[in-house]
N, C-alpha and C positions, 0 to 999 in steps of 0.2 A: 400605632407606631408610625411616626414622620420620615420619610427619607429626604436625605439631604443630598446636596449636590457635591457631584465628584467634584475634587479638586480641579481648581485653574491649570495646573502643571501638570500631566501624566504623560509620564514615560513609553516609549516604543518597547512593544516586546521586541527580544533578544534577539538578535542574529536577522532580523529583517531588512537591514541599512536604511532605518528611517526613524526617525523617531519613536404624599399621598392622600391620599388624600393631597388636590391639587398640592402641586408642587411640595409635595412630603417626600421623605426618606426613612431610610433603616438602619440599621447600624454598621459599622466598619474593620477593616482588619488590616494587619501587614504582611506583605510578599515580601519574598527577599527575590530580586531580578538580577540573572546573572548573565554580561554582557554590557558591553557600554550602554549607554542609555545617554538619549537626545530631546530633550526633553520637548513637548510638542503643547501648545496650548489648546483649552479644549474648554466647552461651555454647554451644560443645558440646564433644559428648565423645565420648571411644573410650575404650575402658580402655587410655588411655593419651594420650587425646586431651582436649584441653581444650572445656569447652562454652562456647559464649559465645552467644546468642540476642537476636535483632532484638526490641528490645519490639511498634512497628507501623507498619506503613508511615506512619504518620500521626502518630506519635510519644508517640503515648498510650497509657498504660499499661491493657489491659484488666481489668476488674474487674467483680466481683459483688457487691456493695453489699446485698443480702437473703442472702447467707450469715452467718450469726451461730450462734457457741456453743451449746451445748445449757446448760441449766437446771441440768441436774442433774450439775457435771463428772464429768471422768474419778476415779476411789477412787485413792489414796494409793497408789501403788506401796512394793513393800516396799526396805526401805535395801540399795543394792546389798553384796554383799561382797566387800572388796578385799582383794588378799594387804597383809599386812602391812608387806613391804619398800616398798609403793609408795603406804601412806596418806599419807605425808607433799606428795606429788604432787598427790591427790586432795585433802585438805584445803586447796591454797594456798588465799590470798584473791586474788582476782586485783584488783591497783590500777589503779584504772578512771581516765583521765583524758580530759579533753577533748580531741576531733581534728576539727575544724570542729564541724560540728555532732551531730558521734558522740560514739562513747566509744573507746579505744582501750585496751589492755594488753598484758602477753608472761604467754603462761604459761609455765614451765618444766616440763621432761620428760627423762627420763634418754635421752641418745643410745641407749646398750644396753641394753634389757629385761630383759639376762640379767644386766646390771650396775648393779640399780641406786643402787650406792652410788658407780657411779663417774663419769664426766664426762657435763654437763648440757647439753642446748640448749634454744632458745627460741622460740617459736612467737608469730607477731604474731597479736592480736584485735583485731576489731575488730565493735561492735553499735551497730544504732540503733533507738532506743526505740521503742515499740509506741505508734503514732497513739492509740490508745482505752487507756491504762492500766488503768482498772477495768474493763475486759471483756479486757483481757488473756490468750491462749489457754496461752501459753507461751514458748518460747524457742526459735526455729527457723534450726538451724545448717546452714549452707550450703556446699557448694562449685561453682565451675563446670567442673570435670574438667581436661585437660589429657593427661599430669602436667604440673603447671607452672602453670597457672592460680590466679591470686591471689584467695582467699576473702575479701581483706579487701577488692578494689576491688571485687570481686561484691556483696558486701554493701551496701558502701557507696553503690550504685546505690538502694538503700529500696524505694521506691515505684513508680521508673522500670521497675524491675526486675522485681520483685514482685507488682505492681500493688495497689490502693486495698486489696482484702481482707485481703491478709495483711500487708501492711503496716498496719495498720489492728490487727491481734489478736495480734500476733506481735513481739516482739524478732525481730531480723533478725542472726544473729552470724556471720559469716563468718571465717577464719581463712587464714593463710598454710600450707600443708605442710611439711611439716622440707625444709631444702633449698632453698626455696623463698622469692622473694621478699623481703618485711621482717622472715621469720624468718632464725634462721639457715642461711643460704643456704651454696649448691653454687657451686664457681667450678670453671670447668673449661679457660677457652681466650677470648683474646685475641679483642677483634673480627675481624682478619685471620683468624684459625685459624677461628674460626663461617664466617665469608664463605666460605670456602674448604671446609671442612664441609657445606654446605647447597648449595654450587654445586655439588657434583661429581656424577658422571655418574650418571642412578639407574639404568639399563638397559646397563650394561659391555657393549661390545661384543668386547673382545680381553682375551687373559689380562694385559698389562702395566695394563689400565684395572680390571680383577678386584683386582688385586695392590695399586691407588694405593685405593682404595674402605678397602679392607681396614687396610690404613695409617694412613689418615685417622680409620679407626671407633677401633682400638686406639690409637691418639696423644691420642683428644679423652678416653677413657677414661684414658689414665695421665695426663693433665691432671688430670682429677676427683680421681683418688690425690694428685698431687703439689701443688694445691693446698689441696684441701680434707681432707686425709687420712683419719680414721675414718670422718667423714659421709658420704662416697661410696660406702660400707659398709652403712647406716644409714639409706637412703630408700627402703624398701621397701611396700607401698601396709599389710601386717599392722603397721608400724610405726604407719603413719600412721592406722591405727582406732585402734589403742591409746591414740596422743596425742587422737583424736577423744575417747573411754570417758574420760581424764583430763580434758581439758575439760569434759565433761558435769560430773562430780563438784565441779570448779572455779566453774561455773555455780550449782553449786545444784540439780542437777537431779536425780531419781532416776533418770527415763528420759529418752532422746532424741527430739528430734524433728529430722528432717533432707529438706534438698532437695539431692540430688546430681545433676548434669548432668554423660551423658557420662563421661568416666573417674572422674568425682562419684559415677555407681551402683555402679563395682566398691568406692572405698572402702567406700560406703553398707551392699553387700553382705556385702564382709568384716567390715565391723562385727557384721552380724548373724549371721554366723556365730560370731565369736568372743565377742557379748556379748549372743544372743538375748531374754534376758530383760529387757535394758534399753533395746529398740527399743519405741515408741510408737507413734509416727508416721513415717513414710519412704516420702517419693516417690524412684523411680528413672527418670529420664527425659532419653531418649536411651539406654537401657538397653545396659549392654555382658552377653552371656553371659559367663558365669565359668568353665564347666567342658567348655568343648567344646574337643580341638585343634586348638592354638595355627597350625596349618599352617591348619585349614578354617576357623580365624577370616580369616586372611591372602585366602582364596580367598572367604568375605564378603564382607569389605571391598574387597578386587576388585570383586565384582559390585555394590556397594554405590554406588562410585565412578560405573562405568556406569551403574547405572537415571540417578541424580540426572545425570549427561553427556550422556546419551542423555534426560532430560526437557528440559534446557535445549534442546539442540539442535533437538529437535520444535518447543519454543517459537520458535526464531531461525527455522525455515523455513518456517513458518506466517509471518508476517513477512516472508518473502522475504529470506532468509538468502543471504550472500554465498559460506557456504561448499558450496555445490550446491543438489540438486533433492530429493534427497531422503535419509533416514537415512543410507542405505549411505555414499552419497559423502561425506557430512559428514564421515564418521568416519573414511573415507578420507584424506579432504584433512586432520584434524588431524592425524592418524598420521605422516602424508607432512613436516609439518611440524612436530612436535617432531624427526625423524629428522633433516631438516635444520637446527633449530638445535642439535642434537646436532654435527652437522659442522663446522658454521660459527655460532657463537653472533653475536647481532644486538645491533648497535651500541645503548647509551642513553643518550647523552649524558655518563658518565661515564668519568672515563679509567680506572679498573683494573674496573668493573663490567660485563661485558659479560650480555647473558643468555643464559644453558649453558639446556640443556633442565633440569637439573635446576628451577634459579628457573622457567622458563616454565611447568612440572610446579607447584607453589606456585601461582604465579597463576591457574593454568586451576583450582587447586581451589577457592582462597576462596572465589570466586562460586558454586561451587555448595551452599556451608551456607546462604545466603544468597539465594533467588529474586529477592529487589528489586535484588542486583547483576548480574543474567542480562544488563543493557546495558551495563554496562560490560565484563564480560567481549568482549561481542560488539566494542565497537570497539577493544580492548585485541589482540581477538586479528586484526581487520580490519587495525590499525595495524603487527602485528607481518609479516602473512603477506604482506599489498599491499605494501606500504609498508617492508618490512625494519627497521620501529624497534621495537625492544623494553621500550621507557620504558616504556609503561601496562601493560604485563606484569609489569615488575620491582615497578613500585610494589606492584600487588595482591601480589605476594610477598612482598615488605619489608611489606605490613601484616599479612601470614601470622605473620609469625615474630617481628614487632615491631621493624621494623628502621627506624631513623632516620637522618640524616645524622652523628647522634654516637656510633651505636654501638644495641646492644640497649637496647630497653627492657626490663627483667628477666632471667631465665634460666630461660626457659621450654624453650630448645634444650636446654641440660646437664641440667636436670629431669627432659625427657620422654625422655632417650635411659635415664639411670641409672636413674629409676625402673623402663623399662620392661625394661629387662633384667635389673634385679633381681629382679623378676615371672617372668622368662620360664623356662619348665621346658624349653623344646625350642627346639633353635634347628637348621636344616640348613646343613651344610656348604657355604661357594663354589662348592668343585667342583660340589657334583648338583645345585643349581639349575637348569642349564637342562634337565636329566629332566626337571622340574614346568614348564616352557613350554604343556606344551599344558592342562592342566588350567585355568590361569589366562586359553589367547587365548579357550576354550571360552564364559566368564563374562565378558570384560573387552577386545575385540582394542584397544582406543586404548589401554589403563594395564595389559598384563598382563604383562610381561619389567618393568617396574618395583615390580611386587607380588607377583612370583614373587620376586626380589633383597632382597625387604623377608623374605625367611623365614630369609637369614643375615645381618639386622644383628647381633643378639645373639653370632655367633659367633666375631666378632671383640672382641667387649666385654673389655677385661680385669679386672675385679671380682666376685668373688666376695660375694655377699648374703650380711646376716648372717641372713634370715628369708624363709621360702618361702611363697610362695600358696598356700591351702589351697583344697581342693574345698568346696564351698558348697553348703547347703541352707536356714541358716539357721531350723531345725528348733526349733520356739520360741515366735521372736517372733511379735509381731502382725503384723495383715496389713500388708504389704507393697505398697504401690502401685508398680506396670511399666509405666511408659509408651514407646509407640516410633511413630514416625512412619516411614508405607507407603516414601516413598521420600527417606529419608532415608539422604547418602553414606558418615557417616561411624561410624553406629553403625547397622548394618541391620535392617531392623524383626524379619529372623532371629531377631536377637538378643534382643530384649525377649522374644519368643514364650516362647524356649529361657530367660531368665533367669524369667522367671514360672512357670515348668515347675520349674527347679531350686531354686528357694525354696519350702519348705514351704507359706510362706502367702501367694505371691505372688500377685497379682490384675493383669491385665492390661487396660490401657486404651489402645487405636488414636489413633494420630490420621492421618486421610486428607490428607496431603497430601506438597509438597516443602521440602528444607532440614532443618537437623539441628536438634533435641529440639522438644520440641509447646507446653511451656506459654507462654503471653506471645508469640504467634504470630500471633495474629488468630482465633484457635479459640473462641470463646464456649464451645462444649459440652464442651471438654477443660477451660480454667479453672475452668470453675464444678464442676465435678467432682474437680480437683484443690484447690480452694478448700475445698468442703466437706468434704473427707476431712480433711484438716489442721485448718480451724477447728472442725468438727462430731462430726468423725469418724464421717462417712459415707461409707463403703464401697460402691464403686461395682459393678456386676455385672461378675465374670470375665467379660474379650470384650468391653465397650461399644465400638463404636466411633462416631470423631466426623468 
């Protein structure tokens, strides 16, 4: 089973006055929230998972207002060299037109690499102007991971997002992924077939339930084929640097500057392994590793899920938590009760939506990228276990996966499954899954037969990638900024360590706390550290932690 990335948009709980397998997810539900609601933007990532991050509890964008330029800028980088089949790409003009108060364009980029004189696709941009034009630092392009996640509503967030500094020195250009979005998009499967996709079982108890999983994976993939034909071929993250290296070129730019969240660092990083010399500047935070196996990433992200489960829960019993006395029992009593609505899914008001454990899986996760929804989780899940009603469980789900009463908002499900299997080098067999049971109850007993089961989604995938994920070191470029947050569920702070390790000139920056990636958090000592590295390019000491 795939987790996918929370929504760009989530809401402040009520009454507060504020607003897998790498980069995989799970499935989704809807809340009903009562209270105005402010809406706050938010990003994370897995290499594979989208980033979306809470600006602040209080709805203000943090900023460092004394970070400013150096004097004397960066020397002219030299003119990148393009092969010649693909300067006509690199030279477009991109036509800039008005989109509120942005700017918007498509660039074009040849679907196959290998082909590039034959069919074309389209990538949506989208930039908003740099607050201070003559202190202007540069052009800084963004994504908030996924796969699936839309770089053009990322962007479009400015200031909110970004906060006063870089919004302030920076164009802000975000873009759609092939596939993705307001580019040209991946269609794979009917809102019925997604619903029915994301409800199903994550932890098979019998071989007929093995068998329906497996069905479901390879049907949503020959959906991908039959509607969207070459491009489900074609959405591979080496693709998607390459269209990044085109953009650049399109920009105006010699070298890049980028913020990648979340499956935002694996692009980030494959960039710089494939275009070392024309990285600049590049934060990676939410850092996914790149080169470790793809099984002990799976057994990460396990233990990853538990710290951030096992923090909220300390938090709800400190509080006098309903669901026992103390750790053990807690984690007892949820176990006990996904099992049971595994047997008997709990009514929510809707006639065909009931919630399978798979949604209630979804909702138990959103809250945890997110610490200021650790109350709503609690009566969501009070509501579900007391009470037998599974509404505020579905909702947190359905805002997991972007589900509305009229269907998806985008296709971030069909993104994140093809992307990530077209990355994927290893995938294990149905059959031996339950061998690897105990290795995962070791790291994970409430979420571990659901992330042992996440090691054969890919093996049912039927699509064959046109381009493979390279091992990375990025051997090269300039330093590289790693950031990873201590107990963070969905890209493990493992992982930042081990990706600053594997990049030549990576530089590692902590951030102590909970919820997925660190900048625009409430951190002062990580913004103004990732502030000046971008505007100043000041390099922070390997290891700072905040």
């Amino acid at each position: 089973m795939a987790f996918p990335p929370p929504p760009q948009q989530v809401p402040p709980p009520p009454g507060d006055g504020g607003p897998p397998k790498r980069g995989w997810g799970t499935t989704a539900i809807v809340l009903t929230v009562v209270g105005a609601l402010v809406a706050a933007f938010v990003v994370v990532g897995i290499a594979g998972f989208v980033t979306y991050r809470v600006v602040s509890d209080d709805g203000d964008a943090a900023s460092s207002p004394s970070v400013t330029p150096p004097s004397d800028p960066d020397s002219e980088a030299p003119e990148p060299e393009v092969p010649a089949e693909l300067r006509s790409f690199y030279d477009q003009e991109l036509d800039w037109s008005d989109c509120g108060e942005n700017q918007c364009a498509r660039l074009t980029v040849p679907l196959d690499y290998a082909e590039p004189d034959g069919e074309t696709i389209e990538i949506a941009v989208l930039r908003v102007r740099a607050g201070d034009p003559d202190e202007r630092v540069g052009q800084l392009v963004v994504n908030p991971g996924g796969p699936g996640g839309s770089g053009v509503d990322y962007a479009a967030g400015g200031e909110a997002v970004f906060g006063a500094t870089l919004a302030r020195f920076y164009d802000i250009v975000g873009f759609d992924p092939r596939g993705v979005g307001q580019s040209t998009a991946l269609e794979c499967a009917t809102t019925a077939q997604t619903d029915e996709f994301l409800a199903s079982d994550p932890d098979p108890d019998t071989d007929a339930e093995v068998q329906r999983n497996d069905r479901l994976t390879r049907a949503y993939g020959e959906g991908c084929l039959e509607r969207s034909g070459d491009l489900a071929r074609h959405v591979s993250t080496v693709e998607v640097a390459k269209d990044v290296d085109v953009l650049r070129g399109a920009l105006g730019e010699r070298q890049l500057d980028w913020f990648g969240a979340s499956y935002g660092t694996t692009i980030g990083a494959t960039y710089a392994e494939l275009f070392p010399a024309q990285v600049r500047r590049m934060v990676l935070d939410g850092a996914v590793a790149q080169n470790l196996p793809e099984d002990q990433m799976d057994v990460d992200q396990a233990r990853g899920f538990q710290t951030a489960l096992d923090a909220y829960l300390r938090d709800c019993l400190d509080q006098g938590c309903f669901l026992g006395d103390d750790l053990g029992e807690a984690q007892r009593r949820l176990s006990a009760f996904l099992a049971d609505v595994d047997a008997e899914p709990l009514p929510t008001g809707t006639a065909d939506r009931p919630l399978t454990e798979g949604l209630a899986v979804y909702g138990i996760f959103l809250p945890l990228y997110v610490q200021s929804y650790w109350p709503l989780l609690t009566e969501a899940l009070r509501r579900a276990i007391q009470d037998g009603d599974g509404t505020q469980l579905l909702t947190l789900a359905d805002q997991y996966t972007q589900r509305t009463p009229e269907g998806y908002q985008g296709n971030q499900t069909e993104a994140l499954y093809a992307v990530n299997c077209a990355d994927s080098s290893e995938s294990v067999p149905l059959a031996e899954v339950p061998d690897r049971f105990g290795e995962f109850e070791a790291v994970a007993p409430v979420f571990a037969r659901i992330f042992a089961y996440g090691l054969a989604t890919c093996d049912s995938w039927p699509i064959e990638p046109a381009e493979k994920r390279p091992e990375v070191d990025g051997k090269g470029a300039a330093p590289i900024l790693v950031v990873g947050t201590t107990r963070d569920p969905a890209t493990p702070y493992r992982w930042a360590e081990e990706l600053s390790q594997e990049l030549d000139s990576g530089v590692l920056l902590i951030r102590d706390g909970d919820g997925h990636t660190a900048f625009q958090q409430g951190n002062a000592c990580i913004d103004e550290a990732i502030e000046a590295y971008l505007v100043a390019g000041t390099v922070p000491r390997d290891g700072t932690s905040c």
